[in-house]
C-alpha positions as CSV (number, residue, x, y, z in Angstrom):
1,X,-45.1,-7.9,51.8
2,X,-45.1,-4.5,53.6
3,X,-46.4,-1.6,51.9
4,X,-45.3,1.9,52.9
5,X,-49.3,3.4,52.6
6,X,-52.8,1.7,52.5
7,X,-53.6,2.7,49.1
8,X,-56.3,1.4,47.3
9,X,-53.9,-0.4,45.3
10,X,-51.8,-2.0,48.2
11,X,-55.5,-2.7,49.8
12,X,-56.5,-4.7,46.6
13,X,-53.2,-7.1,46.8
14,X,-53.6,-7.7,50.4
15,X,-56.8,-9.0,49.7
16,X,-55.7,-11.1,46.0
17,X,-52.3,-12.1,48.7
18,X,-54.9,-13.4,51.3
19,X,-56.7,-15.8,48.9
20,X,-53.3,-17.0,47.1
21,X,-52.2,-17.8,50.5
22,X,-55.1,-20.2,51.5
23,X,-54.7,-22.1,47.5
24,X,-51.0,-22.1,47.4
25,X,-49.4,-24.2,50.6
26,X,-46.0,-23.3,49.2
27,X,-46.2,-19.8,50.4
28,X,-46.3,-20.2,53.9
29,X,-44.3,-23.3,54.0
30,X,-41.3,-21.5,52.1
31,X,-42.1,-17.9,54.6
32,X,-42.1,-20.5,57.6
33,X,-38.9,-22.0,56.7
34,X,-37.0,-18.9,55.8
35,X,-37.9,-17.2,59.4
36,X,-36.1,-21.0,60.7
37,X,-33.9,-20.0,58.7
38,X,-33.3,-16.3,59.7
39,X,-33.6,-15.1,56.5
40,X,-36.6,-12.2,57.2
41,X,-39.2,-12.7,60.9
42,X,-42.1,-12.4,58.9
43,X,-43.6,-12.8,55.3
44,X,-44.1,-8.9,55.4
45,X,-40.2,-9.0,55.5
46,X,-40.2,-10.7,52.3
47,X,-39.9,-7.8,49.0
48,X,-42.5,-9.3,46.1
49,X,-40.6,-8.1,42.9
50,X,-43.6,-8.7,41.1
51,X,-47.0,-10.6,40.2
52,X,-48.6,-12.5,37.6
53,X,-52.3,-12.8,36.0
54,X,-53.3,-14.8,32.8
55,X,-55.6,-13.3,30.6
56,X,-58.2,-14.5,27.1
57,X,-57.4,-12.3,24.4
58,X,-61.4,-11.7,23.4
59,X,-63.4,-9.0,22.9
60,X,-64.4,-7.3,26.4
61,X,-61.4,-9.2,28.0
62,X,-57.6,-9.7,27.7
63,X,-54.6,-7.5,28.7
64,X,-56.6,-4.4,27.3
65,X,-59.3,-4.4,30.1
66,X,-57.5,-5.4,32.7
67,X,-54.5,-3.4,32.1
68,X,-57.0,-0.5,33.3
69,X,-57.3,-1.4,37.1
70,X,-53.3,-1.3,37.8
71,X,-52.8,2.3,35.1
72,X,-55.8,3.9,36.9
73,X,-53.7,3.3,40.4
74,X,-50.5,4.7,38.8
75,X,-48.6,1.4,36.8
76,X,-46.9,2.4,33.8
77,X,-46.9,-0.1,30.9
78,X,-43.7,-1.1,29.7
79,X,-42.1,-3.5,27.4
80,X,-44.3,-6.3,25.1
81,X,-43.3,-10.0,25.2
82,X,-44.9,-12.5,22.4
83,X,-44.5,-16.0,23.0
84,X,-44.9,-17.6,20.0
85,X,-45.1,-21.4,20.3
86,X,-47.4,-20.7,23.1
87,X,-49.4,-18.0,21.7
88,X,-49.3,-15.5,24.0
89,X,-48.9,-11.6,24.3
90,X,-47.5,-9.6,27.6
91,X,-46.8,-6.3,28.4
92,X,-45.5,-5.7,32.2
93,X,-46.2,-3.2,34.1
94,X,-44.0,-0.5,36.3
95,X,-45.6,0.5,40.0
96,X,-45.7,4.2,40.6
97,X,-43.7,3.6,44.2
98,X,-40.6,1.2,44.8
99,X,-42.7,-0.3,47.5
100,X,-45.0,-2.0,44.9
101,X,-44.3,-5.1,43.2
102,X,-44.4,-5.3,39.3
103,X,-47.1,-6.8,37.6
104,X,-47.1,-8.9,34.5
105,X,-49.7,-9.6,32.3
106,X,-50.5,-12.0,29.6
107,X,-53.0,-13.0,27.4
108,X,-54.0,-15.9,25.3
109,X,-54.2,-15.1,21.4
110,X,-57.5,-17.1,20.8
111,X,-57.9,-16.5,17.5
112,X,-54.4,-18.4,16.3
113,X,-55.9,-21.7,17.7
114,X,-57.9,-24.5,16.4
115,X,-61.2,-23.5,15.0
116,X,-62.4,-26.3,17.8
117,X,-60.3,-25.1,20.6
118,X,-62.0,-21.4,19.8
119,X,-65.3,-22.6,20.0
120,X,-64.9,-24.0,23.6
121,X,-63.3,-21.0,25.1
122,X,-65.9,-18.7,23.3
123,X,-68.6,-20.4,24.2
124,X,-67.8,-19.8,27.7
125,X,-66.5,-16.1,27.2
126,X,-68.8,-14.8,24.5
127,X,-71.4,-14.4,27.5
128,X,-69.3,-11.6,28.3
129,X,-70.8,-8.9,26.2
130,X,-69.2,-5.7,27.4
131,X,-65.8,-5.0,29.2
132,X,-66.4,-5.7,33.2
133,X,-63.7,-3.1,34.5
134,X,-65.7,-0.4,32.9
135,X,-68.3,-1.6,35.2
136,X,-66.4,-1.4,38.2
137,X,-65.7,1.6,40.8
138,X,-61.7,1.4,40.5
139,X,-61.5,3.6,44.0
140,X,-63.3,0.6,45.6
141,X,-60.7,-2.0,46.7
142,X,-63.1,-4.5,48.2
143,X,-65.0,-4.4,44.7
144,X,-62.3,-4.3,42.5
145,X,-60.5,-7.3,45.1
146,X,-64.2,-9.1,44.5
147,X,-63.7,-8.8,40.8
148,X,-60.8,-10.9,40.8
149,X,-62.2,-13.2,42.8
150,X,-65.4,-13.0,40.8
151,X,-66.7,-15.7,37.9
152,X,-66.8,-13.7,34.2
153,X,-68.1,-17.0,32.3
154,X,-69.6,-20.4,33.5
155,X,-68.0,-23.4,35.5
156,X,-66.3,-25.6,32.6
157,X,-67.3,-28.9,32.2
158,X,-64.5,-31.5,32.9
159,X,-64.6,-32.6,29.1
160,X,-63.9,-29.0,27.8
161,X,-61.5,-28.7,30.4
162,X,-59.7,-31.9,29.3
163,X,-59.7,-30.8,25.2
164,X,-58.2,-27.2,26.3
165,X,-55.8,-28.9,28.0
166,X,-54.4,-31.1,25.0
167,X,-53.8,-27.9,22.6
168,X,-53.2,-25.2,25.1
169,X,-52.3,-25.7,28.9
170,X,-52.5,-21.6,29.3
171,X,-56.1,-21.8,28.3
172,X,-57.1,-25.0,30.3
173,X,-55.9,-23.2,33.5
174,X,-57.8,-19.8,32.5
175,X,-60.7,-21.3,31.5
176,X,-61.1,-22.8,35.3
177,X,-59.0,-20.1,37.2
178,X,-59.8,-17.3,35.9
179,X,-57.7,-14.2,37.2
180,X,-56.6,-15.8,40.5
181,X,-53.7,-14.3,41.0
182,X,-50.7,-17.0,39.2
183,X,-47.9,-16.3,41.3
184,X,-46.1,-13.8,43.5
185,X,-42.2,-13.4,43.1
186,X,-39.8,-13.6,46.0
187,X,-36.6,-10.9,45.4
188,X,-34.1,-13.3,46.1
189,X,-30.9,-10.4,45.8
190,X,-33.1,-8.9,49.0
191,X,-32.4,-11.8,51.2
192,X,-29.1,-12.4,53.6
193,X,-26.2,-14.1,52.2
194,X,-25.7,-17.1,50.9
195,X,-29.1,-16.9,50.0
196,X,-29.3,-13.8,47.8
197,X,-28.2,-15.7,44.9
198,X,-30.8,-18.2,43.2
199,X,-28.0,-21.5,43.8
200,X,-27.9,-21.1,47.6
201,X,-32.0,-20.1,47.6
202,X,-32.7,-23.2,45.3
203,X,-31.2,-25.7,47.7
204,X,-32.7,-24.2,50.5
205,X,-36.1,-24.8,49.0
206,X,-35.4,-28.3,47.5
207,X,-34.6,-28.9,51.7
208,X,-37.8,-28.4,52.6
209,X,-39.5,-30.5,49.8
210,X,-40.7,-27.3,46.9
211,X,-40.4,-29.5,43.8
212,X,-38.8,-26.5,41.2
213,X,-39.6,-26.1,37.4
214,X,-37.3,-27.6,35.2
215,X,-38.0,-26.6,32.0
216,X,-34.8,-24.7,30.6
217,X,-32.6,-25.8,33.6
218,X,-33.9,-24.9,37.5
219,X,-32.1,-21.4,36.7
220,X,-33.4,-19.4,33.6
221,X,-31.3,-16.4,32.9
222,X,-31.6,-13.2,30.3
223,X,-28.8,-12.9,27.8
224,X,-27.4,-10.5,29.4
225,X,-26.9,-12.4,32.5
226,X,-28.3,-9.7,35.1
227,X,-31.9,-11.5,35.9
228,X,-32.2,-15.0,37.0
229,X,-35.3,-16.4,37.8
230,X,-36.8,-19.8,39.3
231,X,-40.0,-21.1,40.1
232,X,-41.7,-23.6,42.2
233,X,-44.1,-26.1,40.4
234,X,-47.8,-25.3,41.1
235,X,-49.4,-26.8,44.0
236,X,-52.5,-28.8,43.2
237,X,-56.4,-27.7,43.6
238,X,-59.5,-30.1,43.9
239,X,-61.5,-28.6,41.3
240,X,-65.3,-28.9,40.7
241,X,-66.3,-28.7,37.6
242,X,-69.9,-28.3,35.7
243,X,-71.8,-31.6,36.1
244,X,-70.5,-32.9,39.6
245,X,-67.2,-33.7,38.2
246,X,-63.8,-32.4,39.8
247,X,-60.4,-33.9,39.2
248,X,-57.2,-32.6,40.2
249,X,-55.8,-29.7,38.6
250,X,-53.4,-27.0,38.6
251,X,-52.9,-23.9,40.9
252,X,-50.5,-21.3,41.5
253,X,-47.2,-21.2,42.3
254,X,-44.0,-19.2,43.9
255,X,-41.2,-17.9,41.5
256,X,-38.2,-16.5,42.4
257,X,-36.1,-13.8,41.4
258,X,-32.1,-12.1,41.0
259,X,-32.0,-9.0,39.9
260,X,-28.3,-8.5,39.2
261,X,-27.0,-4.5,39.5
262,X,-26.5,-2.6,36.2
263,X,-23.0,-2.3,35.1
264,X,-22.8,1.4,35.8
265,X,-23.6,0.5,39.5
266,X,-22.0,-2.4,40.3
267,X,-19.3,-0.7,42.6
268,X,-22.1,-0.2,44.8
269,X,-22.3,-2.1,47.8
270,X,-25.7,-4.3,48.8
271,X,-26.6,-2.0,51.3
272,X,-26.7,0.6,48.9
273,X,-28.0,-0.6,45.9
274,X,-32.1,0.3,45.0
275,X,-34.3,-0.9,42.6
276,X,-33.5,1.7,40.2
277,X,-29.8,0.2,40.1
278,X,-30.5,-3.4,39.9
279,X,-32.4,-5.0,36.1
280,X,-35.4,-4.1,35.1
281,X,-38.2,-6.0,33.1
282,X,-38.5,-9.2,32.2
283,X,-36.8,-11.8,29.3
284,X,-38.9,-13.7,26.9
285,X,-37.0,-17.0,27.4
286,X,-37.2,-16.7,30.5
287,X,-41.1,-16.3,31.3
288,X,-41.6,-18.7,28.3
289,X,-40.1,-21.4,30.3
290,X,-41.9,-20.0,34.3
291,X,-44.8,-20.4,32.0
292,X,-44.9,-23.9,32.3
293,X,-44.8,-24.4,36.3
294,X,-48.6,-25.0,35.2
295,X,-48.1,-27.7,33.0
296,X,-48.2,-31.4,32.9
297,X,-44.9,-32.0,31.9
298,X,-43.8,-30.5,35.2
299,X,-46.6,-31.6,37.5
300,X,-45.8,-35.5,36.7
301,X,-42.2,-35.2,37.3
């Protein structure tokens, strides 16, 4: 990912890239492969169309506080998604130059769970008593890069991990993760032929062993048939949890991204076709199903 300045904003995502990097093995086996490949020389070759965080809709927290680090560095919001079966809220978020990706945010809507399921997550997140961003100088990349990086609540235990998990995989993997970054999104259209489109791409990465989410077919795509997305399943962490206990769990992960032209420009030829030509936003289905590259059903496959 090459960014045209060193803004305070491209300065922060170095640093959130930097730590994905070293927790998801993925990236640089898929970056490695695709310079073997020819497909870019280098991962800053590579155009992120967007990135991911996952959120706790409670007070002090959620999409509403950390919505204010990516407006106050020029992101516009943009449409709202709600996931119902998985209780979720999302708005995404439009960068204020073409050279920065998208970002996406969710957010867990606590309040519809179990009464039991509540009580763990706020008795980790009610210790959070005031809204952390407000805290934080937003000019300062390595602080607001530290933030992200930064504990809000205690370790979990293992157990409370475990009951999370049964009612509500999103929360399990918040609860521990926090706002690691979830996963950054490969612009597939970008790339050389064949492998501009998401069948060629996907068989190149099942080639080098990237075990893709199947939930709603190894290709989801929007109604109207202009964005097609895939996504790797998430690699694995050791994680330590309160008490001495660890187990394995889940990370992040690499999705992967068409963005087909708009109608009115599809005379245009690749070489001249922008981001302003090609479909915007996201699809509910869609990121309902990327959703789960997290969850057990796809990490026991």
């Amino acid at each position: 990912m090459k960014f045209q300045s060193k803004t305070t904003m491209t300065q922060i995502l170095d640093t959130l890239f930097a730590v994905y990097v070293k927790r998801v093995p993925d990236v640089k086996k898929i970056t490695d492969a695709m310079v073997r490949k020819g497909m870019v020389t280098n991962q800053n070759e590579i155009i992120n169309d967007h990135v991911a965080f996952r959120t706790m809709g409670v007070p002090h927290l959620g999409i509403a506080s950390f919505e204010k680090i990516f407006l106050r560095h020029g992101y516009q919001r943009k449409e709202f998604y709600h996931f119902e079966a998985k209780k979720l809220d999302a708005y995404w978020f439009a960068p204020p130059t073409p050279d920065l990706p998208r970002v996406f945010i969710s957010e867990l809507k606590v309040d519809q769970l179990s009464v039991s399921t509540q009580n763990i997550i706020r008795s980790y997140t009610d210790t959070v008593t005031s809204d952390p961003v407000d805290a934080l100088n937003l000019e300062d990349a390595a602080a607001v890069a530290t933030y992200f990086q930064t504990p809000l609540w205690e370790l979990p235990t293992l157990e409370d991990y475990e009951l999370l998990l049964k009612e509500s995989e999103y929360a399990a993997w918040v609860i521990y993760n926090r706002y690691y970054l979830n996963h950054y999104t490969i612009s597939v259209h970008a790339l050389p032929e064949p492998f501009n489109q998401l069948e060629a791409f996907n068989a190149f990465l099942k080639e080098i062993g990237i075990q893709l989410n199947t939930s709603g077919g190894e290709i989801k795509t929007s109604g109207d048939q202009l964005l097609r997305q895939s996504s790797s399943v998430a690699n694995m962490v050791r994680a330590s949890f309160a008490n001495q206990k660890s187990r394995d769990i889940a990370g992040s992960y690499v999705e992967f991204a068409e963005r087909s032209p708009l109608p009115e420009f599809a005379h245009l030829k690749n070489s001249e076709l922008r981001r302003e030509h090609r479909r915007e936003g996201f699809e509910t289905a869609n990121a309902d199903r990327i959703f789960e590259s997290t969850f057990t059903s796809q990490l026991k496959k």
